[in-house]
N, C-alpha and C positions, 0 to 999 in steps of 0.2 A: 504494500500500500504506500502510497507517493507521501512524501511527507512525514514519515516514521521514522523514529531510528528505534535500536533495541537494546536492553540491557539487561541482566541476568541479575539474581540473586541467589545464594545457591543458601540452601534448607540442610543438613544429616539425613536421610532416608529413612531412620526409625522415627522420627519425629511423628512425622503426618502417621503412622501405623498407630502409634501411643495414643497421640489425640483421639483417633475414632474410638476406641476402646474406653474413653475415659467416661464420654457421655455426659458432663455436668455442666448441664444449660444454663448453670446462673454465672459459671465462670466463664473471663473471656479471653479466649484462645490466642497467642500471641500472631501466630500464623492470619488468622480470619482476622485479626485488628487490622494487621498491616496491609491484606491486599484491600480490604473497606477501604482504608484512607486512602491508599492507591486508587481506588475507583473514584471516592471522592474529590481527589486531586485533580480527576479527566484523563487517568491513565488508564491503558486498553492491560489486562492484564491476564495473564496465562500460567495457568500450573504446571508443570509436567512432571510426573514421575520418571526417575529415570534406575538406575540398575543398584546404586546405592544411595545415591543422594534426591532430597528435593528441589527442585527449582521453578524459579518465580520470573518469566520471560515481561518485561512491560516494554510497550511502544505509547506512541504519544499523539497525536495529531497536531498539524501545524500550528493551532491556536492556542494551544496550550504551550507550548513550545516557545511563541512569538511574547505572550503573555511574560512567560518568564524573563526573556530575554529584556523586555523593557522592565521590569522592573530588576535587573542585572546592573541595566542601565549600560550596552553595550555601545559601542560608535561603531555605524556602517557608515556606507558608504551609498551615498543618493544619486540621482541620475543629473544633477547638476554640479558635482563633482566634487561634491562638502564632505566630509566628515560628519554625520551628525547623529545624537543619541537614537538610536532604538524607539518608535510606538508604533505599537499594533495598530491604532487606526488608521496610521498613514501608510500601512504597508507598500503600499502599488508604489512610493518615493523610493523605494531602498532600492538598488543594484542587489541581484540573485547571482550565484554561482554559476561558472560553465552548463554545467547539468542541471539547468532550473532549479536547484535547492533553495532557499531563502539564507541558512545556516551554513557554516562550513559544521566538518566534525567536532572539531574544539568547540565550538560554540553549541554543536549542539550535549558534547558530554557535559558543559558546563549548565545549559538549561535541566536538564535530567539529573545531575546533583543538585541542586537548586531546589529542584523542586520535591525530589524522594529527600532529602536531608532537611528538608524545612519544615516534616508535619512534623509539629508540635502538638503538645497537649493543652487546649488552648481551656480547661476548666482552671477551676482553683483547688481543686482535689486532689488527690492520689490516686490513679488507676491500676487497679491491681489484675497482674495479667499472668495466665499459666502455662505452665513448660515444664513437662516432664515431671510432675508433681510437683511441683516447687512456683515458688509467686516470685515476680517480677515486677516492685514499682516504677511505676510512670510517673514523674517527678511533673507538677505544672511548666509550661513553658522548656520541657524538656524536649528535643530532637529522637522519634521513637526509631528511628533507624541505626542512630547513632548509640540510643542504649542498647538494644539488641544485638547490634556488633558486641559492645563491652560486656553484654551474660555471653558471650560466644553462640549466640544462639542461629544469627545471621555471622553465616562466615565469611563470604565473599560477595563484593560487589565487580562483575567484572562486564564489558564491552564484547557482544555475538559481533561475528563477521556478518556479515549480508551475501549470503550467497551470490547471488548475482551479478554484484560486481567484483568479488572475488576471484569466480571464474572468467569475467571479462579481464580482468589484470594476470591472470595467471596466461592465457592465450596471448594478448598485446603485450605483454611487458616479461614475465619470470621466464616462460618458455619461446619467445622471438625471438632465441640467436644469429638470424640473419639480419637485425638491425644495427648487432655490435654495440655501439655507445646512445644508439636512439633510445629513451625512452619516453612514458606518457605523463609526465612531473605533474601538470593541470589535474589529471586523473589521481595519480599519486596524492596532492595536497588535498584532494575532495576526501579521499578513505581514510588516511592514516594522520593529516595533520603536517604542519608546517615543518616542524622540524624533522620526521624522517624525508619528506621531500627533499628540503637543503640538503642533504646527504648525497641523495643519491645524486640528486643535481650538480654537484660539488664530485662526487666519484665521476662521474659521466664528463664534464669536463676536462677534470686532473689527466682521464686517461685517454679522452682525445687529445690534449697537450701532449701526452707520454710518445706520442706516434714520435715528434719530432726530433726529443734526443737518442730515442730508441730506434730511428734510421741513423743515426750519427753512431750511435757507438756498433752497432751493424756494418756500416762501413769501414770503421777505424778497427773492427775485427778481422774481419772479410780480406781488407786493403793492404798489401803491404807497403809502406810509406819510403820504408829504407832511412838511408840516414836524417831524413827531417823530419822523425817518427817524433824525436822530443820537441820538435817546436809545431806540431801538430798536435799534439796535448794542449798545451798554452790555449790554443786557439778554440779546440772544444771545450775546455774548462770556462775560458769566457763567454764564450755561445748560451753553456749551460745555464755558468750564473744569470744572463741576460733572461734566457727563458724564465727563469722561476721565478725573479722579480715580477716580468712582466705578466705569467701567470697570475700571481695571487691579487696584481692589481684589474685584471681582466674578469679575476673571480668578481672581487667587489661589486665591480660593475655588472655583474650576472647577479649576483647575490641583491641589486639594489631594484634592477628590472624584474626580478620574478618576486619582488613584495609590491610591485607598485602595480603588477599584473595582477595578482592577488589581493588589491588594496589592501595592504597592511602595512599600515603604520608607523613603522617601528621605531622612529623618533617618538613617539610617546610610552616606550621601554611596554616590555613584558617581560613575566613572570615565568619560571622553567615548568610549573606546578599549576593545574588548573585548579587547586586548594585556595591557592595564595590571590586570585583575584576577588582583590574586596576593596567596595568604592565605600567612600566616606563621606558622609550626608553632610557636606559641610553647608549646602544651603539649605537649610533650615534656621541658620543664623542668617539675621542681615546682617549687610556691609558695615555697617553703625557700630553696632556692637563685635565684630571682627575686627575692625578697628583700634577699638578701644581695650580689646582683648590683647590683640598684637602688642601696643603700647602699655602696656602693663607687666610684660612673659617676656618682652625680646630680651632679656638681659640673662632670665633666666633659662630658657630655652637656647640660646646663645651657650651656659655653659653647660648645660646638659648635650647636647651636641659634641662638643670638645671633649667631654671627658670619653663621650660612647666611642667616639672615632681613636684618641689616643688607645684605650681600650681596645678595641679592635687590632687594632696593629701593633701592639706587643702581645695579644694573645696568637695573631697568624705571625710574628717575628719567631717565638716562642714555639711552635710547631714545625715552622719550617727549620726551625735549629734542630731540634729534634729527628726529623728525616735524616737531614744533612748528616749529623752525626750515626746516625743505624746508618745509613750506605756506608760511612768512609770506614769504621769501625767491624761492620756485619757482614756487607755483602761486598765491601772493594777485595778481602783478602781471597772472598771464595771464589770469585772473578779472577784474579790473579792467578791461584791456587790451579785453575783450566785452563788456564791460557798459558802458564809454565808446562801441565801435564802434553797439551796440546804439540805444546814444540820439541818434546822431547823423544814422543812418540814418534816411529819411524814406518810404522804400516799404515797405510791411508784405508784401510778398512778401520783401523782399531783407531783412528781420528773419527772414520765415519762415525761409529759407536759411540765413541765419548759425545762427539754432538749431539746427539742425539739421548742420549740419556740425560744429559746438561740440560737439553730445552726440557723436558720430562721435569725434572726435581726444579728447573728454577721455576716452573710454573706456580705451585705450592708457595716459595716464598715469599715471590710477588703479590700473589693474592693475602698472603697474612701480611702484607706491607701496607695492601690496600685496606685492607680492613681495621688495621691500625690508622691510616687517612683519615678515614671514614669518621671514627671518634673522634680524632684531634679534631676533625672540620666542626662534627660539630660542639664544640668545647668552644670558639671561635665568636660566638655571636655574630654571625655577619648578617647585615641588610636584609637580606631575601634567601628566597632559593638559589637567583642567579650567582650570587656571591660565593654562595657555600660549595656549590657546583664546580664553579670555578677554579675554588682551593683546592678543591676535591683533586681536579685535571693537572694541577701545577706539580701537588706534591706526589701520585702514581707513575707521573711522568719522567720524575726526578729518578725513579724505582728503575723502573724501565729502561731509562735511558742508561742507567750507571751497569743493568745485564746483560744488556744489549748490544754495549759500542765499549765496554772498559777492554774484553779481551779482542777487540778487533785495534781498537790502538796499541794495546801491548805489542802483536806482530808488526802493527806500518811502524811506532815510536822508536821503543826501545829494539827490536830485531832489528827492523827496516828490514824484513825479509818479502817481498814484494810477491813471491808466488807461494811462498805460503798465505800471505793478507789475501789472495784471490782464491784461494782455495778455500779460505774461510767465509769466504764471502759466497762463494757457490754454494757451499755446504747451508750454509746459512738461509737464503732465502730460495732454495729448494726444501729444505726440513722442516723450517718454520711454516713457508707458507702453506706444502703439505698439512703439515702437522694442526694450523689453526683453521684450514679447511675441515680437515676430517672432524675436528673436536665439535665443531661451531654447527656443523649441518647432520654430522650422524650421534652424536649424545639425543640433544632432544628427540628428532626422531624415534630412536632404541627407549628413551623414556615414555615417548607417548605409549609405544606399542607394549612396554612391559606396564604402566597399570592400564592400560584396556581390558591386556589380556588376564592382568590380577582380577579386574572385575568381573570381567565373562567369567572366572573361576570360582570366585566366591558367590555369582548369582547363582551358578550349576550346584553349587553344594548346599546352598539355603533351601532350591528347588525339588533338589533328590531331598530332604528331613522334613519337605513338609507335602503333606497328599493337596492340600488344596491350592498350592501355588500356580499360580497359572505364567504363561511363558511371556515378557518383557522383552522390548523392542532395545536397542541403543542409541536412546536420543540424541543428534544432533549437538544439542545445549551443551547433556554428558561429554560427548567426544570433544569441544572444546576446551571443555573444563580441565579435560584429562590432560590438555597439551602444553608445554612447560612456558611460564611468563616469557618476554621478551626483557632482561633484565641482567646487569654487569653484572661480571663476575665478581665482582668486588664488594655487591651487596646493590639492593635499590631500594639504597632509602635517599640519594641522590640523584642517581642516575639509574636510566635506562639502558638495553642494549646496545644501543649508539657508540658507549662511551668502548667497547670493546672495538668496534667494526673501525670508528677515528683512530684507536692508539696503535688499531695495528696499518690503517694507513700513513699514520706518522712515524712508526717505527722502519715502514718498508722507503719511507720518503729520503728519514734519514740514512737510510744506510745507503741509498743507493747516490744521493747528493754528496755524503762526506768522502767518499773513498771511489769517487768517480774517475777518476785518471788509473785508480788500479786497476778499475776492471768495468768499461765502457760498455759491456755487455749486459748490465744489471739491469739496462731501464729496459732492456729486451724482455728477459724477465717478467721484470715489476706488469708491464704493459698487457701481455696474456694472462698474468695472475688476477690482473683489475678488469678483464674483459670476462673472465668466470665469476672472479667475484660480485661483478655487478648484477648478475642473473643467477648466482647460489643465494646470496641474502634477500633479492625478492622471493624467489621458491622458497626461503625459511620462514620469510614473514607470512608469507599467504596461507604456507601449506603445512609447518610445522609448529608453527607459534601460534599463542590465542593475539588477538588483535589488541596492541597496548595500546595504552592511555594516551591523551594527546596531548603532548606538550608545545608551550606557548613561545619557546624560544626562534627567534626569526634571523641568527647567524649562524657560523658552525662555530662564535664564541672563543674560548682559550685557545683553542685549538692552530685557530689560525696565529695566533700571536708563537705558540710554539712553532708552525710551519718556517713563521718569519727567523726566528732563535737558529734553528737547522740551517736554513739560508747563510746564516753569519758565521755558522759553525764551518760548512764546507768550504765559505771561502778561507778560514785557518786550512783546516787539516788538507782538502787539494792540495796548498802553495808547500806545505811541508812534504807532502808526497813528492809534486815535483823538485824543489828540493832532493830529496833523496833518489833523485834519478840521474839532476844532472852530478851530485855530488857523489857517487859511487864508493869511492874512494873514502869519504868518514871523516874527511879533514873541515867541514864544513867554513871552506873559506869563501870570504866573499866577491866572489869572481864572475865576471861580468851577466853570466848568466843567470847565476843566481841575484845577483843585483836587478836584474829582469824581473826574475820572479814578487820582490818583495814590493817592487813599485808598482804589478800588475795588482799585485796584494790590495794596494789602497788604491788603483782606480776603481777596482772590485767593489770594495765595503763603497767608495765614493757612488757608484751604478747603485748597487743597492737601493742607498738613501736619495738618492736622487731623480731613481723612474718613480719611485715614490710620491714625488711632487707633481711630475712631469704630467701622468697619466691620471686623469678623474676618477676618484672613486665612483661614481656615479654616471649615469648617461645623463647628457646635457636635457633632454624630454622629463625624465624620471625628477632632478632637481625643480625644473620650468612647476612642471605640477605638483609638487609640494612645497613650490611656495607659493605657488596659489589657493591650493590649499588653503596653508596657514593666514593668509592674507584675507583670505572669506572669512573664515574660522574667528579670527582677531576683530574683525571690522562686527563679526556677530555678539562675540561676548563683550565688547563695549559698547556696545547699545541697548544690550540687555543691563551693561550694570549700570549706566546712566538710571534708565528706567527705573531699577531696584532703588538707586539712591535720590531720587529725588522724589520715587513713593515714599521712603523715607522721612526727605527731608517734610514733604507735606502731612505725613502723619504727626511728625514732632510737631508743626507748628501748630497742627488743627488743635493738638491737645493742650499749646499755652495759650490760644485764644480761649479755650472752656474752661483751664485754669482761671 
């Protein structure tokens, strides 16, 4: 039905069994309160049994929907090109979604919380509700969806796929591989929300850029150059750096056209959490007395600010010290400790091995690094979710990076053994990439199918002990329920799966960026790895994962600022490689060549910082309209507060004239 979306709630299976058997009409059932108020609410609601559990499917109708959203108090976007609040009377004003929707997703899982998290117990009483012989008050003014979570009685609130368009993205988009980097983002941002789109949008790009150095170092393998092999380096090295600048300021400007395609905002900030959007009824005061409030707090409000912010930054000083010291202290010696084992070893099987068992055990430690993150973040008090998110990225990153790159510098630093560094480097983003392949798409999977098939077992032995059981279908709702969150390894109580699918493209970025003149062949590699990857993580999302929550973030955030960090990083470690190429010999003197190298050094970091300026974040169209925008927007709220203040001002006066 047009117009609907859907949500689950999932019930224990002997519950509904318990209640019928209980039969006491004066009490009231907590199951039968809640879908009543649901029904009350204008939500469509459906029961299903399913093989252990209950659940509780609601959909909504448009008005109900539209209803909520204005009093959300959402900003769309009109067809005269304003920004402006949310009302259902004026619907036929708003600009609808590609696919005639009124909502995106986000907006509409936020009406659907809204509205299931808001019945209240609007008596002055105590309602006493039953479960499993035992009572459950309903406190006045209390959220009844939100106590029943806290008796555990409602255990999950979770987001159904929509078949439909499921299968439509599974055909266009997971299973297309003759489109290569094409895919349907518009479609993408309608199902899953803003920020898996950025992703893939962001993947899809990165690895149509990848074609370019990945013909380059194709050639430079292929080609034998002969003796101007080392001033053919130089030359790809600056190529390289040139790309990648030029890349992430080309993203921007991608990243700035597909929110202004999707009218969204994002100069008025959003939240990572669709918890966290909460508008603040500040009109309900007049201007008068805002005023006069303002002038009376700005002093103190002033040092309440200064202390939360000082605050803030010696408690993320204080944890990032903390990491810093567990790497250099925990994980630099074990790093070392393989990368010594690594070079002593003389059979390139029993090398294979040890990489391979390496990536195996560091796995484990990085995730209890992360989950050590995870507390210190939040220990931190930061601003929002965006904040904490963020800290979250800085400091797993730090993990990461220190597992990652400590023994591949040990071989280029201190060896400066060049064909071991390329063997390691083979080794390395053949094993890894295998390796977080196989994890990332065949675990969930082997978990779906082992509790399905726990269930199917446990239903056959309930079936065989009782004569009058009759035989049960496998609902739909079930089999989603059965299928493993979309959620970091690290924990999500911050992050989502995203945050795994980014670290390992910032992992695969850096290695093949810093240690580019080793081994020119990487971004060959990287480039087929990102043309699987980009159609294994939609077939994960569609087909093996339930369909996550939407979050409200509209960049791809820290991430990119680490991209920029890597950027800075290869132009050191490159210019030391070359270095140790033209310097064979160990004497590292400074002879003309490498006097080359070091001035290439700063025109480098100078390119960096400078296509930086050169090239618009933003397309010139994309800016035009959101300053017009703001300029409507502006000339609107000062007309309104004119009006506000000089109804004001006539109320004051009318009242010292009857004085």
């Amino acid at each position: 039905m047009r117009g609907k979306k859907k949500l689950c709630l999932r019930f224990v299976w002997w519950f509904q069994r318990k209640s019928e058997k209980q039969g006491d009409e004066s009490s009231l059932d907590c199951v039968e309160v809640l879908v009543d108020e649901f029904k009350k609410g204008g939500l469509i609601v459906e029961r299903v049994i399913g093989l252990q559990n209950e659940f509780i499917k609601l959909s909504a109708p448009l008005e109900i929907l539209g209803k909520a959203a204005a009093e959300l108090q959402f900003t769309k976007r009109t067809h005269i090109g304003m920004d402006l609040p949310f009302e259902w009377d004026e619907v036929e004003a708003f600009v609808r979604q590609p696919d005639g929707s009124l909502f995106t997703w986000c907006e509409h899982f936020r009406c659907y919380n809204h509205i299931i998290y808001g019945i209240v117990n609007t008596g002055k009483s105590v309602i006493e509700l039953k479960y499993d012989h035992r009572e459950v008050d309903w406190l006045p003014r209390e959220p009844l969806l939100q106590k029943l979570e806290s008796e555990s009685i409602v255990k999950e609130v979770l987001p159904l796929h929509d078949e439909n368009k499921r299968k439509k993205l599974l055909r266009s988009w997971a299973l297309n591989w003759w489109d290569f980097t094409t895919q349907p983002l518009d479609e993408i941002y309608l199902y899953y929300g803003v920020k898996i789109a950025i992703y893939f949008a962001f993947l899809g790009k990165y690895t149509r850029w990848l074609l370019f150095p990945a013909t380059l170092g194709l050639t430079m393998q292929l080609v034998d150059f002969g003796s101007i092999q080392l001033l053919v380096l130089p030359i790809f090295f600056i190529c390289l750096i040139s790309w990648a600048v030029l890349f992430f300021q080309f993203w921007k400007r991608k990243n700035s056209a597909l929110l202004a395609r999707w009218h969204i905002n994002h100069s008025a900030g959003t939240e990572s959490d669709y918890k966290f959007f909460q508008v603040e009824q500040s009109s309900l005061t007049s201007p008068a007395e805002l005023m006069m409030k303002r002038g009376t707090d700005s002093m103190k409000e002033k040092a309440f600010f200064q202390r939360e912010e000082w605050f803030r930054w010696l408690m993320r000083f204080r944890n990032d010290a903390i990491i810093i010291l567990s790497i250099i202290c925990l994980q630099l010696p074990f790093e070392l400790a393989y990368a010594h084992l690594y070079e002593v070893i003389g059979s390139d099987f029993l090398k294979f091995c040890l990489t391979a068992v390496y990536l195996l055990a560091i796995q484990y430690f990085t995730r209890m690094g992360g989950k050590i993150s995870v507390k210190l973040v939040k220990c931190e008090n930061n601003e929002n979710v965006e904040y904490r998110a963020r800290s979250l990225v800085y400091k797993v990153f730090g993990l990461y990076f220190m597992q990652t790159y400590i023994g591949i510098f040990y071989h280029a630093l201190l060896h400066r053994n060049l064909m071991t560094l390329r063997q390691v480097l083979i080794q390395r983003l053949i094993i890894y990439e295998v390796l977080e392949n196989l994890m990332e798409n065949s675990i969930p999977y082997l978990t779906y199918s082992f509790k399905k098939f726990r269930a199917v077992r446990n239903k056959q032995k309930r079936e065989r002990g009782s004569s009058t059981g009759k035989a049960r279908c496998f609902p739909r709702v079930e089999k989603e329920y059965l299928k493993p969150t979309y959620a970091a390894s690290i924990g999500h109580e911050l992050e989502d799966g995203l945050f795994d699918d980014f670290l390992e493209l910032v992992l695969q970025f850096g290695m093949i960026m810093m240690f580019a003149c080793a081994f020119p062949l990487a971004f060959a590699f990287a480039t087929l790895n990102n043309l699987t990857e980009m159609r294994t993580d939609a077939l994960k999302l569609l087909a093996m994962m339930r369909r996550p929550t939407p979050r409200g973030d509209a960049t791809i955030g820290a991430w990119l600022n680490i991209f920029q960090f890597l950027i800075v990083m290869s132009i050191c470690t490159n210019s030391i490689l070359l270095v140790c190429l033209y310097d064979q010999d160990g004497e590292w003197k400074i002879s003309p060549g490498l006097a080359a190298i070091l001035i290439m050094e700063h025109i480098l970091l100078f390119i960096k910082f400078g296509f930086s300026r050169i090239v618009p974040e933003e397309p010139a169209w994309v800016r035009a309209a959101r300053l017009k925008n703001a300029t409507q927007a502006a000339e609107m709220c000062s007309k309104q507060l004119l009006r506000s203040i000089s109804g004001d001002e006539k109320i004051l006066s009318a009242m010292k004239k009857h004085a």
